[in-house]
DRENSE-107321 format. One record per residue (C-alpha): residue in one letter; y, z, x; chain; residue number from 1. Coordinates in steps of 0.25 Angstrom, whole numbers. Each point is the difference from the previous one (the first is absolute). Layout:
REM DRENSE-107321
("A"; (Y; Z; X); "A"; NUM)
...
REM end
This chain:
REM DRENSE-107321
("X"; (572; 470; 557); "A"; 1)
("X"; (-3; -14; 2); "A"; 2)
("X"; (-10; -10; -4); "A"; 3)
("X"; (-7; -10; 1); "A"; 4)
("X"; (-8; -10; -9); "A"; 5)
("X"; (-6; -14; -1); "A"; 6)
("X"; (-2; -9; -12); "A"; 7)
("X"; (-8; -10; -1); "A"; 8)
("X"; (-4; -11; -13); "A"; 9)
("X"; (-7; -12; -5); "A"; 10)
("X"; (8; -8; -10); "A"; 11)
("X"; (-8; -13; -3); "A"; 12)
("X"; (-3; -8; 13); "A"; 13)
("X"; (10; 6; 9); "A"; 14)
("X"; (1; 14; 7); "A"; 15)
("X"; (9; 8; 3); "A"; 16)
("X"; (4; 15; 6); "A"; 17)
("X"; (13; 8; 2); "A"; 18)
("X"; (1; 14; 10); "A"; 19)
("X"; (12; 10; -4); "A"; 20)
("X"; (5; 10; 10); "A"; 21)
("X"; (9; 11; -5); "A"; 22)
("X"; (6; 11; 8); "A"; 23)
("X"; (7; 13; -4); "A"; 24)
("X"; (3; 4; 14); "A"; 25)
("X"; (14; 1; 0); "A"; 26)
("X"; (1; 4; 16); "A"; 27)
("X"; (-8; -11; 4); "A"; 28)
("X"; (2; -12; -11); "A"; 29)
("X"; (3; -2; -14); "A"; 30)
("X"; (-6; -12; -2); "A"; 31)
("X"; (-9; -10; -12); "A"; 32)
("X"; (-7; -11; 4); "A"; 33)
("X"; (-8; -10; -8); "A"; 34)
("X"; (-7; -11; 7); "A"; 35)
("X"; (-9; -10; -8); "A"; 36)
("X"; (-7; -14; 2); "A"; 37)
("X"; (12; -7; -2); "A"; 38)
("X"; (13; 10; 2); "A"; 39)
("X"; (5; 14; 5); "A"; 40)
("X"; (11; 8; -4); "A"; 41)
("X"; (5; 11; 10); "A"; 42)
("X"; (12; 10; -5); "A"; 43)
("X"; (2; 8; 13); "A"; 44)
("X"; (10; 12; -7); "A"; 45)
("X"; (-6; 0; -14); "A"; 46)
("X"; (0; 15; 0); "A"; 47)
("X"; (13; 3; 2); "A"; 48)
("X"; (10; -11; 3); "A"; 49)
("X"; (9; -3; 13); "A"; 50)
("X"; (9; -5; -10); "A"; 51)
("X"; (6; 4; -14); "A"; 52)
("X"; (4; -13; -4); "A"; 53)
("X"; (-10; -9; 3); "A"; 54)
("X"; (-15; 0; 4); "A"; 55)
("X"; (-7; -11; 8); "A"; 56)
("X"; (-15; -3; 2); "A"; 57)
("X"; (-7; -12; 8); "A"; 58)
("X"; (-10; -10; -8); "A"; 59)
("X"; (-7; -10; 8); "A"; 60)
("X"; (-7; -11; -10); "A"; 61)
("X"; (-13; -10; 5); "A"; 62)
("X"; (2; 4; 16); "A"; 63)
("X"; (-11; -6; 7); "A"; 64)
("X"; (-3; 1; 16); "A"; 65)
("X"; (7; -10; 8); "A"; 66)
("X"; (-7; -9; 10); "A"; 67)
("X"; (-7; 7; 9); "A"; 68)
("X"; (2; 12; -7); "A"; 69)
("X"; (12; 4; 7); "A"; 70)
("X"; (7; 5; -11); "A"; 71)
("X"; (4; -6; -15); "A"; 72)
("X"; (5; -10; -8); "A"; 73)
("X"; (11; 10; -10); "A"; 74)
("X"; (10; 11; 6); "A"; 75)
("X"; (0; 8; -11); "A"; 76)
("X"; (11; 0; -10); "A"; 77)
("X"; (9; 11; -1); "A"; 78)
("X"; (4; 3; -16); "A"; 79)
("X"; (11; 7; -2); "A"; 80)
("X"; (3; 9; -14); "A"; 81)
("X"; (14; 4; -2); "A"; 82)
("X"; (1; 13; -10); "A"; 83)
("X"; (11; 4; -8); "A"; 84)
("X"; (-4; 15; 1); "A"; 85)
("X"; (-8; 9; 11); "A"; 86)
("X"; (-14; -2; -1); "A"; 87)
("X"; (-1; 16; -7); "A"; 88)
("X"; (8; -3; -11); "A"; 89)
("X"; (-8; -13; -4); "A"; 90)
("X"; (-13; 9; 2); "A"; 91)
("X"; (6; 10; -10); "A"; 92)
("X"; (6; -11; -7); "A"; 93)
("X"; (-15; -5; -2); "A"; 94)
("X"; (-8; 13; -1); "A"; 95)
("X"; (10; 3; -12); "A"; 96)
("X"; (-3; -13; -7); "A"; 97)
("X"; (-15; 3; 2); "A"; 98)
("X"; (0; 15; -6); "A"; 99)
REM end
């Protein structure tokens, strides 16, 4: 399964959209991708992990085109989370709290 979808709002006298990508096709990618009018987000193993101890995704915050329009102004950032416990024990950790 994967998807697709566009948003896209009037909030006084400005404007602005975001596109989400979301892919379950573990063979192929495992992937979440939010890019609005003024950010992204991409977690490139948000499925299942690479690692148990710590997860990582890029943000890249007001990137513009460059002169020319070679490239762009911000190399996205890479944010790192360090966990204490594997990512399915905090799952059932939350779904627990939740019931």
């Amino acid at each position: 399964m994967s998807f697709t979808t566009s948003f896209h709002w009037d909030i006084s006298s400005t404007s602005s959209s975001a596109l989400i990508h979301y892919s379950f096709f573990s063979h192929t990618s495992m992937d979440f991708a939010v890019s609005g009018s003024n950010a992204s987000i991409h977690a490139k193993d948000f499925i299942v992990p690479y690692q148990e101890d710590w997860a990582s995704y890029e943000l890249s915050i007001g990137a513009k085109f460059v002169e020319l329009h070679i490239g762009w102004n911000v190399v996205p950032e890479e944010v790192r989370v360090d966990l204490e416990l594997p990512q399915e024990v905090l799952m059932v950790q939350e779904f627990a709290r939740l019931a």
